[in-house]
SEGUMAR-932442 format. One record per residue: residue in three letters; x negated, y, z of N, C-alpha, C in turn. Coordinates in pm, whole numbers, plus 32768, in hexadecimal, padded with zeros to 4 digits. Last residue first. Layout:
% SEGUMAR-932442
ALAXYZXYZXYZ
...
% end
This chain:
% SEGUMAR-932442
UNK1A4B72EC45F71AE3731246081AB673A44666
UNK191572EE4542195B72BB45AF1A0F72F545AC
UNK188172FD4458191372E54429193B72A644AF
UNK175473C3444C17B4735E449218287375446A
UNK16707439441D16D27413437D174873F043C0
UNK1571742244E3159F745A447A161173FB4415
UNK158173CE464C159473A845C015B673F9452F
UNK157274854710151B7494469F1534743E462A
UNK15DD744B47FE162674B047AD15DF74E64731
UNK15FA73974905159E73B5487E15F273E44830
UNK1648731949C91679739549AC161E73D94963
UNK165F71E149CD15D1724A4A2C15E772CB4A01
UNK174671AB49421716719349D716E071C84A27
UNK170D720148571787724848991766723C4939
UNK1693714F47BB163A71C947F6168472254844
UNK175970B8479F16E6709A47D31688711B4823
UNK17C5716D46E11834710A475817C770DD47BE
UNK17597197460D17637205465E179D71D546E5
UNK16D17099459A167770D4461916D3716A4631
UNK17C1706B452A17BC700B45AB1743704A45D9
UNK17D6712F44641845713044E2182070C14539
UNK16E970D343E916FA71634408175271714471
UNK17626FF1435316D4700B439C16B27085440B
UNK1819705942C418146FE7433317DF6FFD439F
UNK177470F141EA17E37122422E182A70BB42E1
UNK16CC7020417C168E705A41E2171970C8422A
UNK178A6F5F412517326F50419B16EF6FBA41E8
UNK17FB7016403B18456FCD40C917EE6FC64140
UNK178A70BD3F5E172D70453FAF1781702A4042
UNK183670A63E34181170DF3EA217BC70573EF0
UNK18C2705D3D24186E708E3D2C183470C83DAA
UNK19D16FDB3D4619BA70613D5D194B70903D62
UNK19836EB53CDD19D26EEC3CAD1A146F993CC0
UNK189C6E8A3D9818716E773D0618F46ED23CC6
UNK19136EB13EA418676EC73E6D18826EF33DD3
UNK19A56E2B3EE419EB6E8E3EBE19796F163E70
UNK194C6D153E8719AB6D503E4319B06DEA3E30
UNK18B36D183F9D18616D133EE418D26D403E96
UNK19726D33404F18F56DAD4049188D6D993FCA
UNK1A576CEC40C11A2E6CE6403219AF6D3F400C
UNK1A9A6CDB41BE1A756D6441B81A746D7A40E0
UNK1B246C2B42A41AEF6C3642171AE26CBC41E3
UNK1B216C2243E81B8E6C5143731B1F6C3B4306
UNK1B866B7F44CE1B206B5C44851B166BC543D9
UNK1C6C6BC6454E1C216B77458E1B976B78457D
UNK1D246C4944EF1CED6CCB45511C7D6C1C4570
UNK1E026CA443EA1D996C6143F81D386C964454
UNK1F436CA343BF1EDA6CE143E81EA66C874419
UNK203A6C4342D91FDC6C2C43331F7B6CB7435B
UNK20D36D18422920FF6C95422C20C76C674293
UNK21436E6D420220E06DD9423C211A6D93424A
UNK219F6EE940C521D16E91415521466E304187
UNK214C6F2F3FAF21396FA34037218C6F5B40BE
UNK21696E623EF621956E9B3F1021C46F0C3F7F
UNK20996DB8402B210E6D9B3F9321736E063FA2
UNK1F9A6D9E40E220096E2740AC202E6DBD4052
UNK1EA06D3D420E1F0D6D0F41831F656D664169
UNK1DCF6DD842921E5B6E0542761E636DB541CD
UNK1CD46DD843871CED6DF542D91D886DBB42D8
UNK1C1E6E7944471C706E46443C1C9D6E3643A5
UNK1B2A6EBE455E1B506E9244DB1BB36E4544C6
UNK1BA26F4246301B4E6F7A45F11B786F524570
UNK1C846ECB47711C4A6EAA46DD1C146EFD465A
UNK1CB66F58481D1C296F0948351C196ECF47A5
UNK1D6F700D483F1D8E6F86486B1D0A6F6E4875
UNK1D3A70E4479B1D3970F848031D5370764864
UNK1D64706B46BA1CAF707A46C21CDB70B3474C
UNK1E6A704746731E246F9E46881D4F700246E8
UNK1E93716846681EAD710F46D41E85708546F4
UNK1E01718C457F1DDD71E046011E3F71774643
UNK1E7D70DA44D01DEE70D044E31DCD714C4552
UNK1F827155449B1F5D70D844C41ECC70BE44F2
UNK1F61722D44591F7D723944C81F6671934528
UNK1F017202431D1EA4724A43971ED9725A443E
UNK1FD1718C42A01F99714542E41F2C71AD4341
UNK205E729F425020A572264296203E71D342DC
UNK1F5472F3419E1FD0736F420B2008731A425C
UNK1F21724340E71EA1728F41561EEC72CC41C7
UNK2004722A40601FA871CF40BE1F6671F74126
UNK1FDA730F3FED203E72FC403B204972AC409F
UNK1F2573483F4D1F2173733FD21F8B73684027
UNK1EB571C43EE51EFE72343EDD1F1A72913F4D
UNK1DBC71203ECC1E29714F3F191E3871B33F05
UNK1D7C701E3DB51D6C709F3DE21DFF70BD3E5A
UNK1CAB6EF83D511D4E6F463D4D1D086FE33DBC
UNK1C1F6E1C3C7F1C386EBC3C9E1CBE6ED83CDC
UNK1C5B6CAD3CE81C436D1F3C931C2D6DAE3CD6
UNK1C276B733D001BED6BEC3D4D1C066C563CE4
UNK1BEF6A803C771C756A963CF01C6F6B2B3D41
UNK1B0D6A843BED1BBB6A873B8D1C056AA73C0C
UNK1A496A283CCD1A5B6AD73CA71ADC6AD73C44
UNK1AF869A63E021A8F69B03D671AC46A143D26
UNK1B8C68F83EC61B20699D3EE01ABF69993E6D
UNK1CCD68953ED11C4B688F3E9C1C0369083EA5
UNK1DBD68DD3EF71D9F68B33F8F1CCE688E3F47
UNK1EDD69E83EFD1E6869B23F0F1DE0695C3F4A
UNK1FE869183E8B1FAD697A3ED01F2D69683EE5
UNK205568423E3A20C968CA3E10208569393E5F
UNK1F97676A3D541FD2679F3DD32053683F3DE5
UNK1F0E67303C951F5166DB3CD11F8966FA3D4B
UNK1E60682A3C3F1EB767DF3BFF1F3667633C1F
UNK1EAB691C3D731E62689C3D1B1EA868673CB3
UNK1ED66A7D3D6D1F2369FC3D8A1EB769743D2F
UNK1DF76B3C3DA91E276B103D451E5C6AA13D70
UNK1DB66C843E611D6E6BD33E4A1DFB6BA43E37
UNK1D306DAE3E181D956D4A3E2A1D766CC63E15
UNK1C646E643F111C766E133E7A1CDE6DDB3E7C
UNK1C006FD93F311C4D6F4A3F711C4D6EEA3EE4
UNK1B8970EC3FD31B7A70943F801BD3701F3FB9
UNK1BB171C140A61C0F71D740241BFE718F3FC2
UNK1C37713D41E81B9F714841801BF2717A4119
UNK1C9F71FB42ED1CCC719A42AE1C49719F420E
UNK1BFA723044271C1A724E43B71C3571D8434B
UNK1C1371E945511C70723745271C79723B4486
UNK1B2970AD44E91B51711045851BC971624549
UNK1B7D708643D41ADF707144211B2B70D744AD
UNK1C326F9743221C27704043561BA6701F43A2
UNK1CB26F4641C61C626F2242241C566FC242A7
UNK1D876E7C412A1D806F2D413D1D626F0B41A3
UNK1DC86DBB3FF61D536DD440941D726E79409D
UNK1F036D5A3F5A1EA16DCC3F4A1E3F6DFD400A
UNK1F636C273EC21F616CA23F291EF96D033F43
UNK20036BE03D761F8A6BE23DFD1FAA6C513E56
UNK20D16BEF3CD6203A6C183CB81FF16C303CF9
UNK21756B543D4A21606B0B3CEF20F26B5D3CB0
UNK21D96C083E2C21816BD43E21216C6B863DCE
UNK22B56CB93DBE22336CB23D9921A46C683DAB
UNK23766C093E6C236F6BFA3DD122FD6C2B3DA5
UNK234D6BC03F97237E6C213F6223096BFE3EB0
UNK244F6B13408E23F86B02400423FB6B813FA2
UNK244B6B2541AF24766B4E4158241C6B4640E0
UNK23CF6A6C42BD23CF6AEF426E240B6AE441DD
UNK238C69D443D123E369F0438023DB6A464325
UNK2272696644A8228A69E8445522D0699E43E1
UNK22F768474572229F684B450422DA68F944DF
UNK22966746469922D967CF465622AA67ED45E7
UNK23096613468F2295667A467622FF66C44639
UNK23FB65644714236E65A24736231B65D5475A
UNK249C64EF462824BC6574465F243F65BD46D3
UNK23E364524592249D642845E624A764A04648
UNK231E64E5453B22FD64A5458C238D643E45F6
UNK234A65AF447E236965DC452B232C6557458A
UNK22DA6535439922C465A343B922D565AD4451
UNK23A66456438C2300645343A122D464B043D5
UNK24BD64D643B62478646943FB23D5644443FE
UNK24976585429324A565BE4339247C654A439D
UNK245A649A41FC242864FB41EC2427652E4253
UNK2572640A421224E863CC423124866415423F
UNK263D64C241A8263664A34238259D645E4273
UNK25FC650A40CE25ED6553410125C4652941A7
UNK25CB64473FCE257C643F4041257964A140B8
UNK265664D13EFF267B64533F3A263A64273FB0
UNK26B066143F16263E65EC3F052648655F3F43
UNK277F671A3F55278466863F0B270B66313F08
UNK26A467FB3F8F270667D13F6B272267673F58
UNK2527679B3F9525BC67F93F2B264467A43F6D
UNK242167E8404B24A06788402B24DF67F83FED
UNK22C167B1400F230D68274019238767C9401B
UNK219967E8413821F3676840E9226567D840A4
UNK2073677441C520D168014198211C67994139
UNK1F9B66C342071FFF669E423F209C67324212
UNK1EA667C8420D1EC0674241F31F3E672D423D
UNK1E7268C341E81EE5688141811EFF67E941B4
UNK1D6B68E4426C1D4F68E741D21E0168B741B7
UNK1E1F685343831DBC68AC434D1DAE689E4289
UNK1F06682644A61ED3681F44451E6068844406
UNK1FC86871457A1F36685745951EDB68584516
UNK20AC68444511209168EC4546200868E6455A
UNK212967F543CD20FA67CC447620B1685F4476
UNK224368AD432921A2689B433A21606868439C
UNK230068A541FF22F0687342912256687B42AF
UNK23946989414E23176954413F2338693441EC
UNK24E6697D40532463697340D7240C696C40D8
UNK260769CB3FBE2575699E3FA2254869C6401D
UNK26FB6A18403E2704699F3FAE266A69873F8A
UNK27596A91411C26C66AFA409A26BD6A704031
UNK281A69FA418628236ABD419827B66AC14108
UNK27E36939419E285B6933416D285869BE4138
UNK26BE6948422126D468FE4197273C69344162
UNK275169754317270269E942DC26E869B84254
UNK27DB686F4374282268FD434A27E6698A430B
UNK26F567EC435F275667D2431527CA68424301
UNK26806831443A2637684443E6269468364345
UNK27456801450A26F6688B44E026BD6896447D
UNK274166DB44FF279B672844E1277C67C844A3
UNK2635668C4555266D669A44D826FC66CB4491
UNK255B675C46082608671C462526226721455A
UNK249967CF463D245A675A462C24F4670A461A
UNK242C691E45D724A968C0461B2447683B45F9
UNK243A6A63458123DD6A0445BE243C69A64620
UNK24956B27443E24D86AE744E4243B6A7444F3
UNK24B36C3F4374247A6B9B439924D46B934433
UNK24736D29428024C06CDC42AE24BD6C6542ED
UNK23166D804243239E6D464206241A6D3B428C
UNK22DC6EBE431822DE6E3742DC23626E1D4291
UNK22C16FA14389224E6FA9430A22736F0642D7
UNK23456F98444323A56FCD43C1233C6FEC434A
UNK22BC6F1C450123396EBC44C3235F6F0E4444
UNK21D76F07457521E56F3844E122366F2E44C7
UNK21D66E27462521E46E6A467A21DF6F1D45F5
UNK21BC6D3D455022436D7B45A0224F6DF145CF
UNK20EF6CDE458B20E36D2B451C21736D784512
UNK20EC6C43466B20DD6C96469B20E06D06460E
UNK20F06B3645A1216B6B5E461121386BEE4616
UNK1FEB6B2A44FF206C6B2E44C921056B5A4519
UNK1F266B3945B81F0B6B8B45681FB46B8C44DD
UNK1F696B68473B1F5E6B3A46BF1F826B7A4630
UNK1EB06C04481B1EF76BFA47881F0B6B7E472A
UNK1E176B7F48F21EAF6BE9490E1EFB6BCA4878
UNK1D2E6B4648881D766AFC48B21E1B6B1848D0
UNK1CEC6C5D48561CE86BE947E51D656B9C47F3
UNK1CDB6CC9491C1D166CE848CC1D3D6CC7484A
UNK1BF26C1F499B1C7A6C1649E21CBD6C614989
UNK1AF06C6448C61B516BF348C91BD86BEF491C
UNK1B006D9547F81B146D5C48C31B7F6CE1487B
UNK1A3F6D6346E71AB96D99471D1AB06D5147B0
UNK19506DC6479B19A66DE5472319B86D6A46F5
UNK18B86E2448E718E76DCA4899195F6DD74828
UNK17906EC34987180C6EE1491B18496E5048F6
UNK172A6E814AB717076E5A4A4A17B36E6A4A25
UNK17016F174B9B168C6F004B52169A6ED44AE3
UNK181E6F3C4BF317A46FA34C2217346F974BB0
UNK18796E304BE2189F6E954B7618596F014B87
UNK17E06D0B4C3F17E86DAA4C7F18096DE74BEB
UNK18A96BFF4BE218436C6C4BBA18336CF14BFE
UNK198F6B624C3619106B6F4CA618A26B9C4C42
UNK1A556B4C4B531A906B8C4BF11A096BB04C41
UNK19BD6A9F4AB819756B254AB219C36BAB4AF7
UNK19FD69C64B03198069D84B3F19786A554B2E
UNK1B1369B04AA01B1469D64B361A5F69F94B75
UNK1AE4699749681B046A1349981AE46A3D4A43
UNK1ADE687749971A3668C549661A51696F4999
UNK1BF2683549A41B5F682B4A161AD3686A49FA
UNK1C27686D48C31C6068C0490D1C03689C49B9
UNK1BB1678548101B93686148121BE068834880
UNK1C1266CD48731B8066D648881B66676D4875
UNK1D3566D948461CE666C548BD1C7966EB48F4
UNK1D3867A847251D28672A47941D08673A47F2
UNK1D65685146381D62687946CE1D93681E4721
UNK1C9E67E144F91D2D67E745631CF3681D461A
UNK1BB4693744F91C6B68A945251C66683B4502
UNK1A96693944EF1B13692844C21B5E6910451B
UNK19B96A3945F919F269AA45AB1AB969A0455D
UNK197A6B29462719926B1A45A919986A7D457E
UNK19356C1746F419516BCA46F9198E6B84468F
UNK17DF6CD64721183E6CB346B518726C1446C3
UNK17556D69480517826CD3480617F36D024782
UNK16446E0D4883169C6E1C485216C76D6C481E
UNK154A6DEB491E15A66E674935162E6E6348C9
UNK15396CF249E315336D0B498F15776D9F497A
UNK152F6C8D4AE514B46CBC4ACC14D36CEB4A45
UNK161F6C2D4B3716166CC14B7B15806CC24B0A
UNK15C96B0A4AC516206B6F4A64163C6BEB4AC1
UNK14BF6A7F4AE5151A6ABC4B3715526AFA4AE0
UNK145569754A30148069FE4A2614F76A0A4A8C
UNK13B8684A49D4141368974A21141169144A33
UNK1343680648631343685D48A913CE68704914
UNK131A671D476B135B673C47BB1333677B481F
UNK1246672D46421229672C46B4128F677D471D
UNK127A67B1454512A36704455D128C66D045CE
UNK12D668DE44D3124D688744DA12A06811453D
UNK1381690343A9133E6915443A132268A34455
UNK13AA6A0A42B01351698E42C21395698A4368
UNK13EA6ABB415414076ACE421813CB6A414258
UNK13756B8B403913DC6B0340B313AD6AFC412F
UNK12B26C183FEB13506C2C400713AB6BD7403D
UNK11A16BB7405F11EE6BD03FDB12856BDA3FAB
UNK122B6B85419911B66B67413211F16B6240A6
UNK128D6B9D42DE12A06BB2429812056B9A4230
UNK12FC6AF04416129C6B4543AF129C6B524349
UNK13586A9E453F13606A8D44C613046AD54486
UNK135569994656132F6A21462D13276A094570
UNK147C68DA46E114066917467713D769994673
UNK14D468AB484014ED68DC47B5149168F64745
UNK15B8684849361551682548E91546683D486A
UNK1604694C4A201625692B498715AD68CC4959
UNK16B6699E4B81162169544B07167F69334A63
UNK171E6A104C75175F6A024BD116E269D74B7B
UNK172C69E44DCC16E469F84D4A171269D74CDE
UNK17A3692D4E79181769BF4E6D17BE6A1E4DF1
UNK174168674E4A1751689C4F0E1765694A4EBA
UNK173268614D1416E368234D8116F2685F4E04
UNK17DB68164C0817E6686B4C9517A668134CED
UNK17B8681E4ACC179F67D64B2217B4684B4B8F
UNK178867DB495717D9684949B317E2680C4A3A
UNK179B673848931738675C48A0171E67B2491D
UNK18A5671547CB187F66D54839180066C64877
UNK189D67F6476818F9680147DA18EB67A7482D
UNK175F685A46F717CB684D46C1181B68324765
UNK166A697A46A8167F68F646E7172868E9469E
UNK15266A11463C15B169E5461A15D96987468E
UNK14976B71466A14946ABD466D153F6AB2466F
UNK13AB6C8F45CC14566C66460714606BAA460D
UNK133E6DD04642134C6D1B464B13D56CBA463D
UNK130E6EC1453F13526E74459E13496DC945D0
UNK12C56F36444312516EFC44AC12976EE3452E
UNK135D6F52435F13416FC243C1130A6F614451
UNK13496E23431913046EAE42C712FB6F1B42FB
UNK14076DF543CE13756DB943E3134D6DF3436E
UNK150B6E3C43A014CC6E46441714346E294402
UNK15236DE74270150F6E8442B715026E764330
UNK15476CE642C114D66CF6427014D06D894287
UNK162E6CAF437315A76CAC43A3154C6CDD4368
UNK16E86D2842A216DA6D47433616536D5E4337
UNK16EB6C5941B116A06CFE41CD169D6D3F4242
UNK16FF6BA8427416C36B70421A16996BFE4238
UNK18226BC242E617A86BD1431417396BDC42CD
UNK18DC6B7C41E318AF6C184211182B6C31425B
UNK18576AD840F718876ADC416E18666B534197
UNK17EC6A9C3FDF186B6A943FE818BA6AE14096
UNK17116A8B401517256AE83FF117906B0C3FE1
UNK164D69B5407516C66988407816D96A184078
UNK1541697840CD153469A94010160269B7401F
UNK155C689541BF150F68EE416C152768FA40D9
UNK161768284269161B6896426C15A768BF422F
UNK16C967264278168F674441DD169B681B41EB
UNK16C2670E438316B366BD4331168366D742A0
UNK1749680943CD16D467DF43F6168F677043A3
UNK182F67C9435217E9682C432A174A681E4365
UNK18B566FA43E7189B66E6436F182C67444314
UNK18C3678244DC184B670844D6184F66F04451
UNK18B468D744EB18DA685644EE18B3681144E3
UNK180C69C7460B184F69BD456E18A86922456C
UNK17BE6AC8468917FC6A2D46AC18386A034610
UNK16776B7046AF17126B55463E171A6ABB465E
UNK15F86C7C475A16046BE9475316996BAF46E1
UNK14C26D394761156A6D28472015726C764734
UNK14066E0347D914346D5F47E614B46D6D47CB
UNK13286F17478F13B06EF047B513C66E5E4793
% end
């Protein structure tokens, strides 16, 4: 089997021994169960007379780290049987054109996780809406007035560009706050940019809690990641910023509906910012899985649970019904 993973250029970049990254164990359980799998990134992605090509690495594996080899390869992407779509955000220009090549994949031949046009459809902070009573309290405006009467209403905020990633650009306003007006003016852009409004909710001063799903099922491992020292949220990926946390079945009861309907959309993997049992974001682009974290601190092997639901999605195609263990939906 030919797996192909679009990943990012930074990751590509410092993609060996990087354990930190979900792919990372992706690929390395793909290629211990004797799969092929090559890398590319978005700007690598080409339409030739209505053909989808990838110029891409072949990878491999050696003493537990992941390698690939340095010799650029064109690839029909119909030739591959399966396509993990997995570059970061922001959702630019340039991703949202990488998405239209894979409009021209025969879906006949080749699986793609998560469906980029369902990517593109969502956004991962607006469309978190469509949850409204799993959420804080918010509005999506770019009118500083609006934003000023919802201030007046909850006396604390969090403003968020909608494109954004890792936090960057997340901001919180109080009340009174001397910079209020300059603050909304950067932010919107003099009115603009639209930005996710939300309600400031007080626990987060002990981080927000990953609640990840694989197709219909919600996982029963998760970690909480720890506001930074210099920040009011999380935006560093080191092990002090990572702790144990646990879902409760209540969790499991509320969010399981969420994850059958994002997995009937096209999105599989997905991981779920919670404070205090409210999503804050959903993460359907690139999700973080924490798969050393959730490794070391629940004692389990993630990957190969992973591992397991992308060849049942795969092997779903040719109506192989032999996978043993599958965590398909």
């Amino acid at each position: 089997m030919d797996i192909l993973f679009v990943i990012d250029r930074l990751e590509l970049k410092y993609f060996e021994f990087n354990d930190l990254v979900t792919n990372f164990w992706m690929i390395k359980e793909l290629l211990l169960s004797n799969k092929q799998v090559w890398v590319t990134t978005i700007d690598n992605l080409s339409l030739k007379s209505g053909i989808p090509y990838a110029d891409c690495y072949e990878t491999f594996e050696k003493d537990g780290d992941i390698f690939y080899k340095k010799e650029l390869n064109k690839c029909k992407i119909n030739d591959f049987d399966l396509v993990m779509f997995r570059p970061d955000p922001p959702v630019d220009t340039d991703y949202i054109n990488a998405t239209y090549i894979f409009d021209f994949v025969d879906r006949d031949k080749t699986v793609i996780l998560n469906d980029p046009k369902t990517i593109r459809d969502f956004n991962e902070k607006l469309h978190a809406v469509k949850f409204l009573d799993l959420m804080p309290e918010n509005t999506v405006t770019s009118s500083k007035s609006d934003i000023m009467e919802f201030l007046n209403e909850h006396n604390e905020i969090v403003l968020k560009p909608l494109n954004g990633c890792f936090g960057s650009g997340v901001m919180t306003l109080s009340k009174g706050d001397k910079n209020t007006a300059v603050i909304i003016n950067t932010m919107t852009d003099n009115g603009k940019r639209k930005l996710m409004v939300q309600k400031y909710i007080p626990m987060a001063k002990y981080g927000d809690k990953r609640v990840l799903f694989l197709g219909d099922e919600v996982l029963d491992w998760c970690i909480q990641k720890l506001p930074s020292n210099d920040d009011f949220k999380f935006n560093d990926h080191c092990d002090s910023n990572i702790i144990k946390a646990e879902l409760t079945p209540e969790e499991k009861e509320k969010f399981t509906p969420v994850a059958k309907e994002l997995n009937k959309m096209g999105l599989p993997f997905v991981g779920l910012d919670v404070i205090d049992g409210k999503i804050i974001e959903i993460n359907v682009t690139s999700p973080c899985y924490f798969i050393r974290e959730i490794n070391h601190h629940h004692g389990v092997h993630l990957e190969n649970k992973i591992n397991e639901f992308i060849m049942s999605r795969a092997m779903r195609r040719y109506g192989d019904k032999s996978v043993s263990g599958c965590y398909c939906c």
